[in-house]
Steps between C-alpha positions, in 0.01 A plus 500: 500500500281586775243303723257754444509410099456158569167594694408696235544226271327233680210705579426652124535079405250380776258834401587434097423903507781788616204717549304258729851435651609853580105581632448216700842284627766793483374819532667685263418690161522306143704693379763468803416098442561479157817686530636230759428223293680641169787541687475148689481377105788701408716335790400138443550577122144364425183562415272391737162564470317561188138717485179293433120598456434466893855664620839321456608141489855363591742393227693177483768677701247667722397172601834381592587823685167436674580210731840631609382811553259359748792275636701818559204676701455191706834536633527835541162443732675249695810643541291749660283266706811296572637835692178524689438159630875542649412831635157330693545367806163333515202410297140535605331519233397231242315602185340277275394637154263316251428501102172717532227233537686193656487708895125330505663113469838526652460798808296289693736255507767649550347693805393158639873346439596821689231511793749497758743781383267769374470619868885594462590599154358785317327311210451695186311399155486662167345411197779574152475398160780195457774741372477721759469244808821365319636833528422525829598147593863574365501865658414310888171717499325205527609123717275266284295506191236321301538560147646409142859328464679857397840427490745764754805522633548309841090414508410123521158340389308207585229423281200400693197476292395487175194686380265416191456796250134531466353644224333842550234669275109630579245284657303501154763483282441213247798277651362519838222245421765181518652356804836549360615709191760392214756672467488542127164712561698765636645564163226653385421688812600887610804374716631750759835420539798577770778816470861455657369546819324180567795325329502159677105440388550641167841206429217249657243556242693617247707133494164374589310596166836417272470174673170475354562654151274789561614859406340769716560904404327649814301856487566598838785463758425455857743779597539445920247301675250184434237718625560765177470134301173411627400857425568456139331181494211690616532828273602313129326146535887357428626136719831507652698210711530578844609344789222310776537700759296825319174339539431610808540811371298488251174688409145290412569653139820312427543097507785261512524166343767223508671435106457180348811244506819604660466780698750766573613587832716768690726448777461701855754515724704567825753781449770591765839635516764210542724775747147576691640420912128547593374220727148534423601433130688171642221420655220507167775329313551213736101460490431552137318177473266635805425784276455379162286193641547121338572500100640773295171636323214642644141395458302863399168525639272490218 
C-alpha cells in the first residue's frame, strides 16, 4: 500500500464523488481513480465505498479505514516537516491562518498583541476552510490558527469561544416575524443541511436536533463554504443553523434569529503545533487571555 492510495481515498471520501475528486483535488482521469481505489479495496480485503444517488458513500469499513488513513497522512506530513524544521536555521516568518470569516474578530487582535514584532517577522494570513487550516496547521504551513477542534497528529487546541448557531432563512420568510424561532418549526421547513466537509457543525446540529427529538432530511448540502449556505438560503427559501459570526456577511435578503430554549453552540479555537520552537507562537500563547479578552464567549454585535 501506497501513500498516494491513501490520498486518493481520503479525497474521493471528503468529495463523496471520484469524478469531482479526480477533476478538482487530484488531477487525474476517473478512470485512472477508480482503478486505484479497486485495487486499494482488493489489498485491505474490503469494500469500501458503496455508489449512492449523489456519488459514493463510505461503508462501515470505509469509515473505519477513514480516520487512520488520515492518521497515516498526518505523519507522513510531519515526518516531512520534522526534517525541515531541523534543516532551518532560523524562522522569520509567522503565519496565522483563520476559518474563513473569523480574520474580521480575531486579526485585529492578534496584530495588536503583536504590535511590537510585526516590524521584524514576515507576518502572513490566509483564510482556509477548518479541514484545510488543520491540514496546514499539522503540515507547519501555518504557526497559529482559528478554527474548529479537528483532531491531528502533534496539533494542540484551546477552545476559546463559543458561538451561538443562529438560525438563517429570508428576511420575509414566515419564521422571521418572532424574536426567536422553535426549533420544532424547522421540521416543517426546506432545511439545507451540511456534507462531510463542514463536519464539526454538521455533529453540532445534528446531536443538537436528536437532543430535541426533531428529525431533519435536508434538500441541499452546503458543499465548502457558509457563504454557498447563505446563497441557498437566498435561491430555495430553505433555514439552515449557522454559526454568529456569518451575519456580517450577510445580504439585506437573508435574516438570522436566535432558537427558542437551549441554544446550540460551536466551539472556536487556538490551534498550534505542540513541537512549534517559534517564539512568536510562545509569545500569543503566554498572552492568550490578552487576546481572547475576559470570559470565554463573545458578545455578537447585534
Amino acid at each position: 500500500m501506497e501513500l498516494r492510495h491513501l490520498r486518493y481515498f481520503v479525497a474521493v471520501a471528503d468529495e463523496g464523488n471520484v469524478t469531482a475528486a479526480a477533476s478538482n483535488r487530484l488531477f487525474t482521469s476517473q478512470p485512472s481513480l477508480s482503478r486505484q481505489l479497486k485495487d486499494l479495496e482488493q489489498e485491505v480485503g474490503a469494500e469500501l465505498f458503496v455508489r449512492t444517488a449523489r456519488g459514493v458513500a463510505l461503508t462501515p469499513a470505509g469509515v473505519a479505514f477513514l480516520e487512520q488513513a488520515r492518521l497515516a497522512l498526518g505523519y507522513a506530513a510531519g515526518a516531512v516537516e520534522a526534517a525541515r524544521r531541523a534543516a532551518r536555521l532560523s524562522r522569520e516568518a509567522f503565519s496565522v491562518g483563520f476559518l474563513t470569516g473569523q480574520e474580521v474578530d480575531w486579526l485585529p487582535r492578534v496584530t495588536q498583541l503583536l504590535r511590537d514584532d510585526l516590524p521584524n517577522i514576515e507576518f502572513r494570513v490566509v483564510s482556509l476552510q477548518s479541514p484545510s487550516l488543520a491540514d496546514a496547521l499539522q503540515r507547519g504551513d501555518v504557526d497559529l490558527g482559528f478554527l474548529r477542534v479537528e483532531p491531528r497528529p502533534n496539533v494542540r487546541y484551546e477552545v476559546i469561544a463559543r458561538e451561538s448557531l443562529l438560525v438563517v432563512m429570508p428576511s420575509d420568510h414566515r419564521l422571521a416575524g418572532g424574536a426567536q424561532v422553535d426549533p420544532h418549526d424547522i421540521a416543517r421547513e426546506t432545511f439545507i443541511g451540511y456534507s462531510d466537509i463542514p463536519h464539526v457543525l454538521r455533529g453540532v446540529v445534528s446531536n443538537y436536533f436528536a437532543d430535541q427529538g426533531i428529525e431533519i432530511e435536508p434538500s441541499h448540502y452546503v458543499l465548502d463554504d457558509f457563504g454557498t449556505g447563505i446563497s441557498l438560503v437566498s435561491s430555495t427559501r430553505g433555514v439552515t443553523l449557522l454559526p454568529a459570526y456569518v451575519e456580517p456577511l450577510m445580504p439585506r435578503s437573508v435574516i438570522s434569529r436566535p432558537l427558542a430554549g437551549v441554544q446550540p453552540t460551536i466551539d472556536i479555537a487556538l490551534g498550534y503545533r505542540s513541537d512549534n520552537p517559534s517564539s512568536v507562537l510562545a509569545k500569543v500563547l503566554a498572552n492568550i487571555t490578552q487576546l481572547v479578552g475576559p470570559g470565554l464567549a463573545r458578545a455578537r454585535r447585534r
